[in-house]
LUMMARFI-635477 format. One record per residue: x, y, z of N, C-alpha, C in turn. Coordinates in steps of 0.05 Angstrom, whole numbers, plus 5000, padded with zeros to 4 digits. Example, Ala and Ser with C-alpha at 12.3 -4.5 7.8 and 13.67 -1.06 7.14 Angstrom:
2
526448865156524649105156526449345156 525749555142527349795143525850015157 
//
This chain:
699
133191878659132291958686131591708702 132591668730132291488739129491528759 129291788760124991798777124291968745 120891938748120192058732118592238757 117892508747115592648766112892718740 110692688760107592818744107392848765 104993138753102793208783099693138760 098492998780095492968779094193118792 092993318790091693438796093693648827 092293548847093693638868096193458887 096093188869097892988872100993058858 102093038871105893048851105692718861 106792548831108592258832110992228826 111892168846115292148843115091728826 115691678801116591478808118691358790 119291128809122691118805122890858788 125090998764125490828747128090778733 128690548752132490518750131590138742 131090058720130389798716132589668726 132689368728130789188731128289218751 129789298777128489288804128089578818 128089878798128690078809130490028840 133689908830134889998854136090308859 136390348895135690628905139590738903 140190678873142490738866143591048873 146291208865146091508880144591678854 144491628835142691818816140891838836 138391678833136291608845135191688866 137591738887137591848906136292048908 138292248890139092578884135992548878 135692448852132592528847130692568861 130392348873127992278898127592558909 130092658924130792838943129393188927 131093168903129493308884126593338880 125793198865122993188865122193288893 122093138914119993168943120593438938 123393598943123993918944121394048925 121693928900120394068884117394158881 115593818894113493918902112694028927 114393958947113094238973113894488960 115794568943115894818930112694908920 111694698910109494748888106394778916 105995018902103495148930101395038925 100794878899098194668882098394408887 101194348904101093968908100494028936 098393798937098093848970098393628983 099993358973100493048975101792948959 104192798956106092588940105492328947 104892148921105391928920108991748912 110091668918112391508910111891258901 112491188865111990868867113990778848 113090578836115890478817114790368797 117490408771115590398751116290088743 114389898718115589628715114489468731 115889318741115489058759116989018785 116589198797118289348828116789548834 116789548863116989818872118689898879 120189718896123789838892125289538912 127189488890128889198908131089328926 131089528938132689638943136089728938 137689678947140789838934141389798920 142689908899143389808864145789648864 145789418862148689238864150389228847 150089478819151989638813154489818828 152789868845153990058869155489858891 155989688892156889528922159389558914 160489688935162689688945164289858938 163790048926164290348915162990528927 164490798930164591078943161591188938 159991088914157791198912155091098921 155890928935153490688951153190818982 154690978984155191099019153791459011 154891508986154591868977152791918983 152392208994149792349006148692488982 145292478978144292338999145192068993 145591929019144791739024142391559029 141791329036139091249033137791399074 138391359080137891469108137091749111 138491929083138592189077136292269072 135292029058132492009036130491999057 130791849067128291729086128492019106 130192099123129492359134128092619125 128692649093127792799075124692799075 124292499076121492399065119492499097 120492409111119592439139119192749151 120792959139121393229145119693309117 118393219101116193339082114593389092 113593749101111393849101108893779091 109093559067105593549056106993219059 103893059053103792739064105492589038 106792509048107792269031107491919031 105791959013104991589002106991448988 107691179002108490938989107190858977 106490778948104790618927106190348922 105790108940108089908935106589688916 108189588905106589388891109889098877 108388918863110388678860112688658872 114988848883116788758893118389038919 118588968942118389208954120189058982 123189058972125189008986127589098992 129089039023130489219026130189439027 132789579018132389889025130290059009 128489878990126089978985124189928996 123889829018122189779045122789969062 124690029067126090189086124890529078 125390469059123390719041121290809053 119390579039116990509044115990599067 117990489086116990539114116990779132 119390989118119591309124117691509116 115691329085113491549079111891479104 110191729101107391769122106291549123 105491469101102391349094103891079067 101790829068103090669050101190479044 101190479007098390289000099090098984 098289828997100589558981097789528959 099789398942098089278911098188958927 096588758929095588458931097788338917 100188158917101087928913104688148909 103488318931107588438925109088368945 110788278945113788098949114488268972 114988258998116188509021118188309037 120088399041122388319044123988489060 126288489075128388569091131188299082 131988289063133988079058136887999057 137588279084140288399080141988199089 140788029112142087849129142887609110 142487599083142787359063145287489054 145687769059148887789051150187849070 149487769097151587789127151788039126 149188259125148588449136145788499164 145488669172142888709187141988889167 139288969160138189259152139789529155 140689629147142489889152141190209145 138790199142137190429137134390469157 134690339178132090359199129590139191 130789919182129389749183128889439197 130889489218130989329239129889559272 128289839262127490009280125190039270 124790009248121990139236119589999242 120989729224119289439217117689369244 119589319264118089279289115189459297 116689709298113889849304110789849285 111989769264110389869243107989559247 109889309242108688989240108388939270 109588919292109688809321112488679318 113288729337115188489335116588289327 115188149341115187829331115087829300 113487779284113087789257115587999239 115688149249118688389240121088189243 121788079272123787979278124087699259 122187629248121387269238122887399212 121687619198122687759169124887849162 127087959192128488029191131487749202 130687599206132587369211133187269184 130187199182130486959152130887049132 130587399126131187499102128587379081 126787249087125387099068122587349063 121487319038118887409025116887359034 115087589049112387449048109887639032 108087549029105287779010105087929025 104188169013102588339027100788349035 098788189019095588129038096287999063 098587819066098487649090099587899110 101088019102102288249119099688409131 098788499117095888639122094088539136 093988289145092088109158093488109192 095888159197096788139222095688429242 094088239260092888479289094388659295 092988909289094689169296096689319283 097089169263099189249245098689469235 101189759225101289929219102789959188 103289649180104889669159103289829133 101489749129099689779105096689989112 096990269101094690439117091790309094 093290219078090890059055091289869043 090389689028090689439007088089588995 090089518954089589638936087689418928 085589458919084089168902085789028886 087189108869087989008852089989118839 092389008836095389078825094889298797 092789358782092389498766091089608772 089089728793088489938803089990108826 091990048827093790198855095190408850 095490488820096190758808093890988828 091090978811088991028815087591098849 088390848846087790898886089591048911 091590948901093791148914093291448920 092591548884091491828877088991848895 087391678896084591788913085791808941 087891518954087691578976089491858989 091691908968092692168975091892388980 089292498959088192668963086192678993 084992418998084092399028085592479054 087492379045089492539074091292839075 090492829052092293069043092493329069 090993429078090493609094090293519135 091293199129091693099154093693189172 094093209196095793359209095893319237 097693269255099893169239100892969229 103492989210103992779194104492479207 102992279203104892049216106791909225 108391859240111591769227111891489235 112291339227113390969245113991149267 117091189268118691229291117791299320 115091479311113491479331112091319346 111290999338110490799345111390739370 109890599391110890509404111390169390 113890109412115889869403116289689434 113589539441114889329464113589109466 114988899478114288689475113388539508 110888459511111188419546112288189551 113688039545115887879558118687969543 119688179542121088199526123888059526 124988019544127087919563127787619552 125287459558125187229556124487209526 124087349508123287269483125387269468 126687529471129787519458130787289476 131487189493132987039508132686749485 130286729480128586469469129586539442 129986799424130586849403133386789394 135186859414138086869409138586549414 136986309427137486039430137186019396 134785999389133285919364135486059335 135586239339137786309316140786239323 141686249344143686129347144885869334 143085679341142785519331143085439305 141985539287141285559264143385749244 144485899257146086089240149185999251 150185799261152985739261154685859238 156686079245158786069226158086409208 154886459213154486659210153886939233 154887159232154687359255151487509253 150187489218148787699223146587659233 144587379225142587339248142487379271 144387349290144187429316144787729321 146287869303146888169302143488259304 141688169285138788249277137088199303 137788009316137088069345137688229356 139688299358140688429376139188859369 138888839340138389059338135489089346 133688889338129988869339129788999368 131488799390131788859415132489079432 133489219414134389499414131989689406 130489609388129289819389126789759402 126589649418124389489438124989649473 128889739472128689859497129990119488 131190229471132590419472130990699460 130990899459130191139438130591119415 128991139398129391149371130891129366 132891449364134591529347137591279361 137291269381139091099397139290899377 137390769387136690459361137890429338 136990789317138290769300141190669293 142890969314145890909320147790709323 145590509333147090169345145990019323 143390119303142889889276145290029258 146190269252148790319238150690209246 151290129278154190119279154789779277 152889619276152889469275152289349244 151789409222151589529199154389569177 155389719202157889749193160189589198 159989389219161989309226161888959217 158988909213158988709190159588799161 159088969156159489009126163388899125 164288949136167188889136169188659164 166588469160166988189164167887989147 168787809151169587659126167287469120 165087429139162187269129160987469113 161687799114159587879101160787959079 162787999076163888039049164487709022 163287459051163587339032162087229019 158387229032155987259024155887529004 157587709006157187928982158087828958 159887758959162187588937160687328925 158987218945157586938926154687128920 153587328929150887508912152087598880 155487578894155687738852156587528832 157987328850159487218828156787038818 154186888845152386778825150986868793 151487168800149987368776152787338752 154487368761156787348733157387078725 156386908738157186708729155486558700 153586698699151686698665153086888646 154787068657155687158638158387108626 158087028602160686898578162387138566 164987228574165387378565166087348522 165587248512165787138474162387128463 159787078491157387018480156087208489 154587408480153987668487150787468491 149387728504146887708522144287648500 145387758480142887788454143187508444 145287318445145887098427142686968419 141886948398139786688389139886538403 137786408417137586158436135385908419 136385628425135085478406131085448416 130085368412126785308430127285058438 127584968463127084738479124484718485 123284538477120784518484119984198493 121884058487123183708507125083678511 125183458525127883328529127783068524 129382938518129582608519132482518542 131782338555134882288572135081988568 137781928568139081628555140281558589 138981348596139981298631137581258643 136181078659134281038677135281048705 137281038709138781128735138981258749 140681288770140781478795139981788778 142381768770143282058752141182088727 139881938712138681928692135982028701 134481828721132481948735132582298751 135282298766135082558769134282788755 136182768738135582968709134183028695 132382778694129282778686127882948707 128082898728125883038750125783378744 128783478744130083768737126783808723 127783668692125783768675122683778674 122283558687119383468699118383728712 119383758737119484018754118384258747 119684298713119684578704117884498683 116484358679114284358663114184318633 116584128636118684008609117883828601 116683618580115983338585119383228572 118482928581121682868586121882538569 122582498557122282128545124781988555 124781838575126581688576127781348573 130281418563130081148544132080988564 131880688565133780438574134080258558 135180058554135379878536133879628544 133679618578131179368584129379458598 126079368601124379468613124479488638 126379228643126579188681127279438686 130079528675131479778684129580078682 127380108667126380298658123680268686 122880088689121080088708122280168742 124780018734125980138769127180358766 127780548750127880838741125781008755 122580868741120381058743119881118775 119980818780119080768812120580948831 123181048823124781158838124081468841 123881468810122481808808118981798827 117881638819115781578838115281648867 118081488878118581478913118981788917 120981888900121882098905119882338907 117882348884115082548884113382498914 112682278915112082188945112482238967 115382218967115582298995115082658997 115982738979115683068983112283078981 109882968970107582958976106882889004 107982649025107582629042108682779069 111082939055111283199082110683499065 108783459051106183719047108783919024 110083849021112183968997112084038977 110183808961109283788936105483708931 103183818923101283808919100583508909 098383358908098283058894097383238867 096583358860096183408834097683698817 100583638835102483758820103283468819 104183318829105583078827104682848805 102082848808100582668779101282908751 101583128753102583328732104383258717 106983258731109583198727109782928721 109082708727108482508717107782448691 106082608684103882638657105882638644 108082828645110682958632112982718626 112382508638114582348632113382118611 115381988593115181778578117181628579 117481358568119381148569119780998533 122181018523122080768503124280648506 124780418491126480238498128580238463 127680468444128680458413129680808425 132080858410132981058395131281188377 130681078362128681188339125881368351 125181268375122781438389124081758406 126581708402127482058408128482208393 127082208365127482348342125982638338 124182678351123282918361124483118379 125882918398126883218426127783438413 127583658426129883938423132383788437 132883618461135883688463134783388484 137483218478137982958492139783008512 140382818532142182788556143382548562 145282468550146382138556147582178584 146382018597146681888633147781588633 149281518617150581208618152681188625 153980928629156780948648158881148636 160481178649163081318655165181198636 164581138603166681028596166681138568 169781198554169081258529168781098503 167480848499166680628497163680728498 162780648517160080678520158980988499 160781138515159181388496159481408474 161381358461161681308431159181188412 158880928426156180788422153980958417 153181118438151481308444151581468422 153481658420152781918405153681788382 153581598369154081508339149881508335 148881318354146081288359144381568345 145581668366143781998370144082188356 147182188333147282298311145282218293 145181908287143481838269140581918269 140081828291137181958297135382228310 136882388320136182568325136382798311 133683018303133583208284134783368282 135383548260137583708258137483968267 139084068289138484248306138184208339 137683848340137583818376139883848381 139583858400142283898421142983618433 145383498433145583268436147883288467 147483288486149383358511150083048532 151783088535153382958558152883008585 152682808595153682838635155982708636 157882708629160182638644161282768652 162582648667164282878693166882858691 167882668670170682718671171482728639 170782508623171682398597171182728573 173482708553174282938540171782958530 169983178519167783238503168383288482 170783478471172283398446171683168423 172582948443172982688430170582578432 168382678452165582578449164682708421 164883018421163483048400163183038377 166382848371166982818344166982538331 164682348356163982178357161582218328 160682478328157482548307158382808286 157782798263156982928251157083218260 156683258278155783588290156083668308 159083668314160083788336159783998349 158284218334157284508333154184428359 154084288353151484178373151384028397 153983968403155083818434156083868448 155283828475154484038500156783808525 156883878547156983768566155183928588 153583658601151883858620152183608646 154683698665155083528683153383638708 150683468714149383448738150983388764 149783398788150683338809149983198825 150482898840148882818848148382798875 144882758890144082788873142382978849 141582898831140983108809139283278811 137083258828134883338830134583548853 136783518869137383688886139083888892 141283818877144383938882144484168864 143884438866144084688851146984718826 148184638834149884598810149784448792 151384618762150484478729153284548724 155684498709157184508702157084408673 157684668650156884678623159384648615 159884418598163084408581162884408560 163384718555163984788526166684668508 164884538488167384368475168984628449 170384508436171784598421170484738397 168384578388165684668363162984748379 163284758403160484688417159885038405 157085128392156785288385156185528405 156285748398155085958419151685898422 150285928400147585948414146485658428 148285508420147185218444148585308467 150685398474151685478496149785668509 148685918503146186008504144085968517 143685828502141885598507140685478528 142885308534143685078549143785298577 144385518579145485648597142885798613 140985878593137385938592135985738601 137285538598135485208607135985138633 138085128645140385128676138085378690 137485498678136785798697133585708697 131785568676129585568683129885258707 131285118699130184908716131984828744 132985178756132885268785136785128786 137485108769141485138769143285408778 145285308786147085528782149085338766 148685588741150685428716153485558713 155685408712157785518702159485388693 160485498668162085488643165285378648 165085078643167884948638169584968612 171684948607172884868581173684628581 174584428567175184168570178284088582 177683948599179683788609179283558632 180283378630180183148647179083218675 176583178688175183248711173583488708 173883738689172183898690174084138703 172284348717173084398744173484238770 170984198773170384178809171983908808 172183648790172883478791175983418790 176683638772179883538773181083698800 180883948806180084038830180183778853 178183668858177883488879179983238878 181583188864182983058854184983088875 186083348876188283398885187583478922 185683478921184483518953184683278960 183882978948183982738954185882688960 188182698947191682558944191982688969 191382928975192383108999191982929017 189082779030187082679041188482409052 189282229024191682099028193882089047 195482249034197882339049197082409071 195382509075195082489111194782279130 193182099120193181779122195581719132 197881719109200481599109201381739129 202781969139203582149153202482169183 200781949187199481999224195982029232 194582109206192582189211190581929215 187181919221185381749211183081869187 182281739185180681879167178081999179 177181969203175782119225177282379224 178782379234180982619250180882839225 181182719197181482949174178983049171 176782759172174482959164173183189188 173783149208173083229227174183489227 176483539220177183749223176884049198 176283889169174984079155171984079154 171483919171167283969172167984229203 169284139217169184399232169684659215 171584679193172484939176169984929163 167784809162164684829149164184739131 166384549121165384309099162684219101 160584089085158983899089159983689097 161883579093163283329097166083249091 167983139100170383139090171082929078 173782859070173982809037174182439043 173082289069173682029064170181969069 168882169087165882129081164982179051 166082399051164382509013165882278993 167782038999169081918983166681608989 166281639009163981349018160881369002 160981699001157881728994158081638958 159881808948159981738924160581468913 162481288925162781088918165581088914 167580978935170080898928170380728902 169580608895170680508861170380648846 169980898851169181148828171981258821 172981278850175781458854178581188842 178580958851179280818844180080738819 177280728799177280718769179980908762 179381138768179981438759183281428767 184781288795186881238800188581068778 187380838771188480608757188580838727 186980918712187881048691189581348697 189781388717192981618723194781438732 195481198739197280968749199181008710 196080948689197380878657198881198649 196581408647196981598639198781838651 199181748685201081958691203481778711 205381618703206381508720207581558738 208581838733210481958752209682138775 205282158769204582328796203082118821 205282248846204981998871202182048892 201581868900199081738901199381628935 197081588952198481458976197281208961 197380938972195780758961193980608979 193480769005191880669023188980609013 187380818996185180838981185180518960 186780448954186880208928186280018950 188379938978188079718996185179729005 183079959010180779989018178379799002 179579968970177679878952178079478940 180879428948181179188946179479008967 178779148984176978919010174678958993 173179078980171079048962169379308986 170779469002169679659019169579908998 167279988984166680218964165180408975 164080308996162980649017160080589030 157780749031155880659037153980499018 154180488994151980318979153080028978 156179938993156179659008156379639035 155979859049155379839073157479949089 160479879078162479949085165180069074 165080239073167280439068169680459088 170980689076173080909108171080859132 168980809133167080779161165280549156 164080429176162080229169159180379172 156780249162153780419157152080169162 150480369181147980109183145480219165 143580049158142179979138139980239138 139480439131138080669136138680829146 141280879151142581129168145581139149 145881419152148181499142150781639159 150481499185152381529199153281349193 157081569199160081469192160381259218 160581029215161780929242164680779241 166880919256170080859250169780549254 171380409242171780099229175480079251 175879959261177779789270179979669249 177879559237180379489214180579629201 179579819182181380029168183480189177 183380189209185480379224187680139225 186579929227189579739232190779769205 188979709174189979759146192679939152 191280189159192980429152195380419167 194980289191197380379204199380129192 198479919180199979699174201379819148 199779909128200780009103203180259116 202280459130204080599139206980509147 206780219162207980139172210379979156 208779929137210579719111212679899085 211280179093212980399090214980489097 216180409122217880619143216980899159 214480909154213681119162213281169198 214181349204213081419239211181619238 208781559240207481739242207281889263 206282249258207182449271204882509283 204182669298201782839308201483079289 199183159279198183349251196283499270 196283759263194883909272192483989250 190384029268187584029248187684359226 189884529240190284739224191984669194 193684479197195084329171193284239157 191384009165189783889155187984079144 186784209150184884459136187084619111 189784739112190284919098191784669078 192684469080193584239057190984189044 188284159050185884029037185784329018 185084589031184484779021186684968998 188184839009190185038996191084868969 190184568959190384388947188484538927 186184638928184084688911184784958903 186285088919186785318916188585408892 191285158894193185168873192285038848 190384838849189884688814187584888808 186585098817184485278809185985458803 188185528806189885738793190185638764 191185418764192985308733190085278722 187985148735185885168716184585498701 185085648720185185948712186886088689 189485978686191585948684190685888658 189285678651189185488621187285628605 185385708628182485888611180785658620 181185518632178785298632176085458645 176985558670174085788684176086038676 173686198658174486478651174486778681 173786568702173686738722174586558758 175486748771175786588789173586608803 171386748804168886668823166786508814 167186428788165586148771167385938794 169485868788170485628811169385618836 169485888857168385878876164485788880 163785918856160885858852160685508855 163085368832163585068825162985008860 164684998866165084958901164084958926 161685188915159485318938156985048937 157185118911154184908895155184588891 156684518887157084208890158983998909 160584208912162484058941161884158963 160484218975160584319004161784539017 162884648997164984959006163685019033 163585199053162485279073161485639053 159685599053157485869044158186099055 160386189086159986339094163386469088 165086249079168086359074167686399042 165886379027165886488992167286338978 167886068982169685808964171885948966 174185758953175885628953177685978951 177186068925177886278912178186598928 176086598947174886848964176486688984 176686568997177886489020180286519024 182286399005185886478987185886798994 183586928984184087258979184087319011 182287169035181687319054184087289072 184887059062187886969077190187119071 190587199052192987319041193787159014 194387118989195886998976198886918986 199487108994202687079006202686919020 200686859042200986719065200086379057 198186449036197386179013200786029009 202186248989204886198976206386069002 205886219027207886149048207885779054 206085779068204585559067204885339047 204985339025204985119006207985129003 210385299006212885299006214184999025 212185129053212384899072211884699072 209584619064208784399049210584249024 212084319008213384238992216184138999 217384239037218984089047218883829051 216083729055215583529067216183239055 217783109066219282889039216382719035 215082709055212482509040209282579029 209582829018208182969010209282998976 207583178960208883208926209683388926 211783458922213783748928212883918891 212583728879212083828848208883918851 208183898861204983988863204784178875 206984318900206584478917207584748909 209384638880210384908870208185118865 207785438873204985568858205385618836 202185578830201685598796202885888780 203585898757204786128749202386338752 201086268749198186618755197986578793 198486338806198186538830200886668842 203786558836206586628840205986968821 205086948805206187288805202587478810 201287288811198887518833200287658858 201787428871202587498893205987708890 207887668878210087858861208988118860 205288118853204088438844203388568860 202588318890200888348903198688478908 196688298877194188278873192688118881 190187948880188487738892187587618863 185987438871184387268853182287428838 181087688855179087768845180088098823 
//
């Protein structure tokens, strides 16, 4: 049963219990609708309470249901709320820990409503490029004021209920419960107090105006505008608040449906739907079931005092991990700390972080300069250079000394883990856990499951990503990973444009308009051109026959590696991270161009966008293709969370689908005419050539 019903006395309780979050799935519905029938049937109930059972009162729609025939089935949620509102005897909301969405919406159709102290209220549809679609861009207003409704309904963000309850005039809350364990109880008393009240209350009835109204929305639609580039539904959520500020109710309603509806089948909102699911599937392994044994992490130790080393440390610091970190000289270990230092700091000095959360986390960190002092951790993290040399060193170390059962993991981002792990004794125990930099910030974890890497460290490791605020997902081994070998082929693209007419302004410019964070000769400055470089010279040994522009090598030969020498593809002044175009790199290119035979052409920024994109599009196939990501919305996740994807097209993978595959296939056909482009690269991968033969998608 997804509601349960009791009557207390002269009380009937409807409450609803569809775990995790009692979502208002179509069982649930039916029930709801049920029950209410059943107690105005009953001539001894003379008041209903509605609450939820668990740790919800209701997160509203079951995301089981998205996007299926039974998420729309009557009743519907609108069905419900009319039901609730057309009940002859009073109906109480009993809300308590979590009371969102279309369980707000709920909420807001009973009569009467009594929050429990520290519960979660929310409207958060617009986070999936929806407005409210059940009268809660009509309700909210009347119920809170305005203003405060409209602030809840933009940002989609959580606020308490006591704070809700504190706003002048508010109709949201007819009571606050003392206490989260007495709101069963009180509910019951307060029901029976109104029970015989008459007539029934309704929101809808509220009046809804604002005395500058004109100018407020005017001031509203600047302020979100702004702020929501690229997305429709913030300003849709104006548009509806506003609506129900001048129109009739039921009016209001009609234009919050139709507008409701016509985002739902947007491609921003289907593609914010698409990154709500695939973040949730992307923990799930289809070979490591949900029950797997997980090891107890209860430390960490990290090998690296560095950018990346320090980062990683913080992760754990953060989450209330203590952390030992080791260097081989003190100098290096002290300009480590200091860095982690600056970094707690500044988020103390713009009110971010507490000074005595910050001396906390601190407490949590240690330093040695021996191996032998990280013979305790649950699970180590080598952060040392990029070489397989170096790591070898390493995990010969960390076999020896570390106890039987830690978890011994990697950050590398490119080198085989295979061959790392068979560097030790216990391959069953080695991980890859490629951070992002930088580490402390960048929501993506990329886990490379090696060949022995066991299930419950995988597990694990995957439980650990989730406490210390990751989105983790599951690589198999190969040269770059995902996101990295991936980017590989977006680069060369990046190249060839170079050669062919372009600047490296002009390219980036034109996929930061398609909503990049940045395009691929800025994101190549930030990271460090000798990174990409290294990585060229060993495909120069290992792949001789795949072509390359070589404009990037002439760059890195001026000793220009990006912003941490000042000068990259752009030059940088000393505290600022503006790109500023360089003269001589444009003469470079056109000279290298020139020593080519090349005439360069005029490129349109539509080429330049579907060659960068459509580049990631095809080596994410073959990586699909290999099993490396067991899914194509793990890649897109890869892409959302560490390259800059634009959040509102759903990466790389959802974007291909929105376009057509065919028109993907078309496109790269063309591309493979081009004599100065890689015609062998442009061929499609065998899983997307017959997706498209089936004409199926990625998903």
């Amino acid at each position: 049963m997804t509601t349960l019903y009791e009557v207390h006395g002269t009380v009937a309780v409807i409450t609803l219990n569809n775990p995790p979050v009692n979502g208002l799935g179509y069982a649930t519905r039916v029930s709801i609708t049920d029950h209410l029938q059943k107690a105005n049937s009953d001539a001894a109930i003379k008041s209903i309470v509605i609450t939820g059972a668990g740790t919800a009162f209701s997160g509203g729609a079951d995301i089981k249901e998205f996007g299926s025939p039974k998420a729309l089935a009557e009743p519907n949620l609108l069905s419900v709320i009319l039901a609730i509102e057309n009940s002859a005897k009073p109906v109480v909301a009993a809300v308590h820990s979590v009371c969102m969405g279309g369980g707000l919406e709920l909420a807001l159709g009973c009569h009467y409503r009594i929050a429990a102290p520290g519960c979660s209220v929310a409207l958060p549809e617009v986070k999936l490029g929806l407005v409210p679609g059940a009268g809660g861009t009509q309700r909210l207003p009347r119920a809170l004021g305005v203003e405060p409704a409209l602030n809840m309904i933009v940002s989609g963000e959580p606020v308490k209920s006591e704070l809700l309850a504190q706003i002048p005039g508010q109709n949201l809350f007819n009571k606050m419960a003392a206490a989260a364990q007495s709101l069963v109880a009180e509910s019951l008393a307060y029901a029976q107090s109104i029970a015989d009240t008459r007539p029934l209350p309704l929101v809808r009835n509220l009046p809804c105006k604002h005395k500058n109204g004109d100018a407020y929305f005017q001031f509203a639609r600047n302020m979100v505008g702004g702020m929501s580039k690229g997305y429709p539904a913030p300003l849709k959520c104006v548009d509806a608040v506003e609506a129900a500020t001048k129109r009739k109710f039921d009016d209001g309603m009609a234009y919050e449906r139709e507008l409701f509806i016509n985002l739902m089948w947007s491609p921003e909102g289907r593609a914010l739907r698409h990154i709500f699911m695939a973040e949730r599937a992307a923990s799930k392994i289809p070979d490591v079931p949900s029950d797997t044994p997980k090891r107890d992490i209860q430390s960490i130790a990290v090998i690296g005092a560095g950018t990346m080393g320090g980062g990683i440390s913080m992760n754990f610091l953060n989450a209330g991990i203590p952390v030992k970190m080791l260097e081989m000289k003190q100098d290096a270990l002290d300009r480590g700390i200091a860095t982690i230092r600056k970094n707690y700091e500044a988020q103390v000095k713009k009110g971010k972080l507490k000074q005595e959360k910050y001396e906390e986390r601190m407490s949590l960190l240690s330093t040695t300069l021996s191996y032998d002092d990280l013979k305790d951790a649950d699970m180590v993290i080598e952060a040392v250079f990029e070489e397989m040399g170096v790591k070898e060193k390493v995990f010969k170390e960390l076999d020896r000394v570390m106890k039987p059962g830690a978890i011994l993991a990697s950050n590398t981002s490119t080198l085989d883990m295979n061959k790392i792990a068979a560097f030790t004794k216990r391959p069953q125990d080695v991980i890859g856990t490629h951070f992002f930099s930088p580490a402390n910030i960048m929501k993506l974890l990329e886990v490379v499951r090696g060949e022995k890497t066991g299930k419950d460290v995988l597990a694990t490791v995957m439980a650990l990503g989730k406490k210390i605020k990751k989105t983790s997902v599951v690589s198999g081994v190969c040269d770059g990973f995902i996101g990295n070998r991936m980017i590989e082929q977006y680069g060369r693209q990046g190249g060839f444009l170079l050669d062919e007419g372009c600047t490296p302004a002009q390219v980036d410019k034109a996929i930061e308009k398609f909503g990049f964070a940045m395009g691929p000769f800025r994101m190549g400055d930030l990271a460090g051109n000798d990174i990409g470089f290294a990585i060229r010279k060993r495909r120069y040994v290992e792949k001789p026959d795949m072509k390359y522009s070589k404009t990037a090598d002439l760059l890195c030969e001026k000793g220009r590696f990006g912003q941490k020498t000042g000068a990259g593809w752009y030059d940088y002044v000393p505290g600022k991270r503006d790109a500023i175009p360089n003269a001589e790199v444009i003469s470079m290119i056109e000279a290298h161009r020139k020593s080519l035979g090349i005439t360069p052409r005029k490129i349109s920024d539509e080429e330049i966008v579907q060659r960068l994109v459509y580049s990631l599009v095809n080596e994410a196939a073959h990586i699909l293709e290999e099993g490396i990501a067991s899914k194509a919305s793990d890649i897109d996740m890869v892409y959302l969370m560490g390259y800059g994807f634009p959040i509102y097209r759903g990466g790389p993978m959802n974007y291909a689908n929105e376009v057509g595959l065919f028109n993907v296939v078309q496109a790269m056909n063309r591309f493979a005419q081009n004599p100065l482009d890689d015609a062998k690269f442009w061929q499609p991968a065998p899983l997307l050539a017959r997706l498209v033969a089936e004409g199926k998608t990625f998903s």
